[in-house]
N, C-alpha and C positions, 0 to 999 in steps of 0.2 A: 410534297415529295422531298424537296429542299431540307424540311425542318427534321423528316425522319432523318436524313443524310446526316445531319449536322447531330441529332442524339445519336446516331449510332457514333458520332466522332469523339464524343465527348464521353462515350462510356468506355470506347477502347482505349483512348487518350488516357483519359483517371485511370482505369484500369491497369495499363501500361507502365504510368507514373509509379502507383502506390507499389509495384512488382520491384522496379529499380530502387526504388527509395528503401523498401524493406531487406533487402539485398545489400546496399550499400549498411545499413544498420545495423543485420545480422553481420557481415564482415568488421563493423567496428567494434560491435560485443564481442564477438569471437576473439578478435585479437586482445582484449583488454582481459576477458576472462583465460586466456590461456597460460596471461602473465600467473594469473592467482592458482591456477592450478602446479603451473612450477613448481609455484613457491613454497607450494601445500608438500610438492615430493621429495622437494630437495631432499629432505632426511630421510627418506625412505627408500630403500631399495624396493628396485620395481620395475615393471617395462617404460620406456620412454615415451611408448605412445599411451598410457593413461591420459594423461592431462590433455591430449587430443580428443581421446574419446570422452570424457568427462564432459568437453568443452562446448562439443557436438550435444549431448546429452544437455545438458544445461540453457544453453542458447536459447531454446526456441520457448522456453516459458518467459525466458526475461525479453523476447522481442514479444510474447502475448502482452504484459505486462506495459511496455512501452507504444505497444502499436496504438493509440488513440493521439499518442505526439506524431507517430508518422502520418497517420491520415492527414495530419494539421498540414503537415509541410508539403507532401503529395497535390493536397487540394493548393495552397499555396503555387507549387508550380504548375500545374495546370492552368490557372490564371494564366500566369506570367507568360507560358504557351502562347495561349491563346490571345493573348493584348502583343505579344510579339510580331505574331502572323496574320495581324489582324482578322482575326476569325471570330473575334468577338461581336466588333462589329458587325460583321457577315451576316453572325446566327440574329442579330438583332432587328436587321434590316429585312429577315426572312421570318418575324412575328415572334421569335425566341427569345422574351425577356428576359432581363436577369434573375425572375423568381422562378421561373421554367425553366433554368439550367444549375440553379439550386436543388429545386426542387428531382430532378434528376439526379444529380448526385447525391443527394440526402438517401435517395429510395435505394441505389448503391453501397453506397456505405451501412446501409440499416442491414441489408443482406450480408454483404459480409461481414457485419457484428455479429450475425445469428450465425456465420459460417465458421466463427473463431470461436464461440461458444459452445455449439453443438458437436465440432468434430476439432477443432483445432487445438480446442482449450483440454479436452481427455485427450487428445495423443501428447501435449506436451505435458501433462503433470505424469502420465505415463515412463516418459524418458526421465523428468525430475523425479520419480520414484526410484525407478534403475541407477541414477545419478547418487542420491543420497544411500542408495542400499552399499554398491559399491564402494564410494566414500567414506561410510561405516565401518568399512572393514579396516580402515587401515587408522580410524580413531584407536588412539591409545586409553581413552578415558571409558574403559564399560564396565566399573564398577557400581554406577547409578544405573538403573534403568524402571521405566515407568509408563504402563501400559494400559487404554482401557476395553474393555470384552464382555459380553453380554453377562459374565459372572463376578462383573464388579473390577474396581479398581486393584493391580498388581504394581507391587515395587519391591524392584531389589534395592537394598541399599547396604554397600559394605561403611564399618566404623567401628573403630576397638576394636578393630583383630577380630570380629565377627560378622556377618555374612546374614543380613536379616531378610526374610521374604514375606509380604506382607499384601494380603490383601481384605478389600471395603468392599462394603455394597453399596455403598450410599459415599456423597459428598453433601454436607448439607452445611453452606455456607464455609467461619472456619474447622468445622466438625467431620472427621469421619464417621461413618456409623456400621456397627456389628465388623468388627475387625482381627482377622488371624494375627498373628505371627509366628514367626517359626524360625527360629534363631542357633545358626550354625557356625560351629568355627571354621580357619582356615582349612581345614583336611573335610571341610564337609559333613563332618560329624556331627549329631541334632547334638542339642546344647539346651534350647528352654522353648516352649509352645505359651505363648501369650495370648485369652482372647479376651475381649473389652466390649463394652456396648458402644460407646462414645470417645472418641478419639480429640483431643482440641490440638491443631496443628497449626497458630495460628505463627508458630517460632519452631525453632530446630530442637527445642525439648518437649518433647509430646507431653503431655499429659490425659492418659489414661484412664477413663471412668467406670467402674464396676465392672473390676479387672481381674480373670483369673489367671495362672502361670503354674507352671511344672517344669520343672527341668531332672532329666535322668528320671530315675525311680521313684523319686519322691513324689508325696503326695500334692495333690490342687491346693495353692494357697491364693485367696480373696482378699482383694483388696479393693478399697473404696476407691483409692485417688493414688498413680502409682508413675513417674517420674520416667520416661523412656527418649534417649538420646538418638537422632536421625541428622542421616545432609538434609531431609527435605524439610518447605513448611508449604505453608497453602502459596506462596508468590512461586516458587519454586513449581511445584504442580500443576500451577497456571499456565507456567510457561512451557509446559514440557508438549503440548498438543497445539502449538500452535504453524506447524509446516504444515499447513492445509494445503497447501500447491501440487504438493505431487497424489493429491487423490482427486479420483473423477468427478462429476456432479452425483450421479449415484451414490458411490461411495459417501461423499458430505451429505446427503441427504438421509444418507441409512443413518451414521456417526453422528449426526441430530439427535435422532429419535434414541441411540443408544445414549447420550449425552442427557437426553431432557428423563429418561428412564432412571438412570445411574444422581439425578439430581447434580450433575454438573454443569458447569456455566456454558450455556449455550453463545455467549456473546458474539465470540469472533466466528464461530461458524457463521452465525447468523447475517454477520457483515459481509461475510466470504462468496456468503451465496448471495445474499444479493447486490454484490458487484456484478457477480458474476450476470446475473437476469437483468439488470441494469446495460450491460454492458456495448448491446447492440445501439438504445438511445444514448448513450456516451458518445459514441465514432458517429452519428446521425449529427448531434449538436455541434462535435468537433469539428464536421464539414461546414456545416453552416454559417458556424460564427468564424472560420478562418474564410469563408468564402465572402464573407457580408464584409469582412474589414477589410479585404483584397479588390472589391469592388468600390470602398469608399475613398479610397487614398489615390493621387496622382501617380499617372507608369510613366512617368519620366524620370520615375528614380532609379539605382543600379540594384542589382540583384543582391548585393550585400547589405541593403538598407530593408529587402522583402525577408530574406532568411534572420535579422535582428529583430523584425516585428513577429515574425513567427516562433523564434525563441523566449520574447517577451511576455506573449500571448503563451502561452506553453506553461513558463513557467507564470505564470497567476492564475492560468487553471488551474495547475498542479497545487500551488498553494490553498486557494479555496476548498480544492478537495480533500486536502490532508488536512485542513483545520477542522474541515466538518467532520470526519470520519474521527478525529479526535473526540469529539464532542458528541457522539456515537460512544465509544469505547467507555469514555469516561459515565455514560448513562445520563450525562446533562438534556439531548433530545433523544429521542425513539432511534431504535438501528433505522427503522427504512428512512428515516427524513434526515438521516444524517448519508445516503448516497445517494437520496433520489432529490436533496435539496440542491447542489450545485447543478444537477442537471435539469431543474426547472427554473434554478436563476438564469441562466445562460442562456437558455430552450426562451426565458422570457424576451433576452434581448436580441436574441437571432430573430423571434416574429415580429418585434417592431423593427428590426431591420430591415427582412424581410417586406416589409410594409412599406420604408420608406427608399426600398434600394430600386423599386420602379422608375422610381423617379428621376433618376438618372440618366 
């Protein structure tokens, strides 16, 4: 009876803890992103409560984003609770080892990974959509634009006072493949229709392979190999699809299959999503191993000596994980072993912890 008493304490406690922590969080992003949205209006005439509502909008993907450092410190002071009020002792002395209040909180924290993945993670790239839509409107730069749709790759791209609109069906490596153009002046007016088989866009001067052109009335002139001026190359391209935030898992999963169709580089979706299914064992291990290092170390130290081990620990997860997802990116290991390897080094020294935190 004792030990139910004591789990239900420890899940409203965590519980309790990760709510105020997240709160205090959201209040410090908030205030930190409110400066950047200022700073974004200054020049801009506009209502004053934009960069409020912007801020609101914004927020809560970057506490998705962060929340696996909150669990850390949440579990962190749940400890320190509970070795304060000696209730640790208590639950020990009533047969509730330290791997059975791990392990409780592990089954916690896994839930609510799948509760910020399933429902948390689509309502905030939601508002990150609305976020960037709005913010768009008041970019000054949309003479570039580049977009991909079940009927191939679109770009606009303004250069020399003309106004080109261009679309691929294929990316294939630095190569476009079966490619329009259709090339307009200032007032709009058609000006010349370009189409090519092969496209090499490996630089900002295309090079055009068995390439025909008309401009006005004149007749189709053929060319083998035919010299064509753009902002974009393939680095450029690359970069233009990668705010995968503001769309749902759906969405990236459909944007997949149009990506893997279109012969575009799947990569960073690929990363994207499986962070994302990753994500629930992330905040499981994050409890863990902030819980196994909270049990190892003497409480007769101050609280500012437990919030310094927990930003220490913070930042060397952080580090291992961004070096591996490097090493992902760059194609040096496989995408899945480049986010599911930090979470089985870690997952490694939680269970020999684990193992040896009985002992205590």
């Amino acid at each position: 009876m004792k030990i139910k008493i004591y789990q239900k304490l420890i899940i409203s406690t965590f519980l309790k803890i990760v709510l105020i922590v997240s709160f205090i969080f959201f209040s410090l992003v908030f205030i930190l992103n409110i400066f950047e949205e200022v700073n974004f209006f200054k020049d801009i005439d506009g209502s004053s409560l934009k960069p409020i509502l912007l801020t609101f909008l914004n927020t809560p993907y970057i506490i998705y984003e962060i929340f696996p450092f909150i669990i850390l410190i949440s579990t962190q002071f749940l400890f320190i609770k509970l070795i304060e009020n000696n209730e640790l002792y208590l639950m020990k002395s009533y047969g509730l080892n330290n791997s059975k209040i791990l392990t409780i909180l592990s089954i916690i924290s896994f839930f609510i990974g799948l509760f910020l993945i399933l429902i948390f993670y689509n309502f905030s790239s939601k508002l990150k959509f609305i976020y960037l839509d709005i913010k768009n409107e008041f970019t000054k730069d949309n003479k570039y634009l580049a977009v991909i749709t079940e009927n191939g790759i679109w770009i606009k791209d303004e250069i020399n006072s003309n106004i080109n609109l261009i679309n691929a069906q294929k990316i294939d490596g630095n190569y476009l493949l079966e490619v329009n153009i259709t090339q307009l002046n200032k007032k709009f007016d058609f000006s010349k229709i370009i189409h090519a088989e092969k496209v090499d866009i490996s630089s900002n001067s295309w090079k055009l392979i068995n390439a025909t052109s008309k401009e006005n009335n004149f007749d189709y002139n053929f060319e083998k190999k035919m010299n064509f001026e753009s902002n974009f190359d393939i680095d450029k391209i690359n970069t233009l699809f990668d705010n995968l935030s503001s769309l749902t898992f759906l969405q990236l999963s459909e944007l997949e299959k149009e990506y893997t169709n279109l012969g575009y580089s799947t990569l960073e979706l690929k990363l994207h999503n499986q962070r994302i299914m990753s994500y629930p064992f992330f905040i499981t291990i994050m409890t863990l191993f902030s819980g196994i290092i909270m049990l190892n170390i003497k409480f007769n130290r101050s609280k500012i000596f437990y919030l310094i081990i927990g930003i220490l620990s913070s930042v060397s997860i952080y580090y291992v994980n961004y070096f591996s997802v490097i090493l992902g990116q760059n194609e040096k290991i496989p995408v899945s072993l480049s986010i599911w390897m930090p979470i089985f080094i870690f997952g490694l020294f939680s269970s020999i912890g684990m193992v040896k935190i009985n002992e205590k």
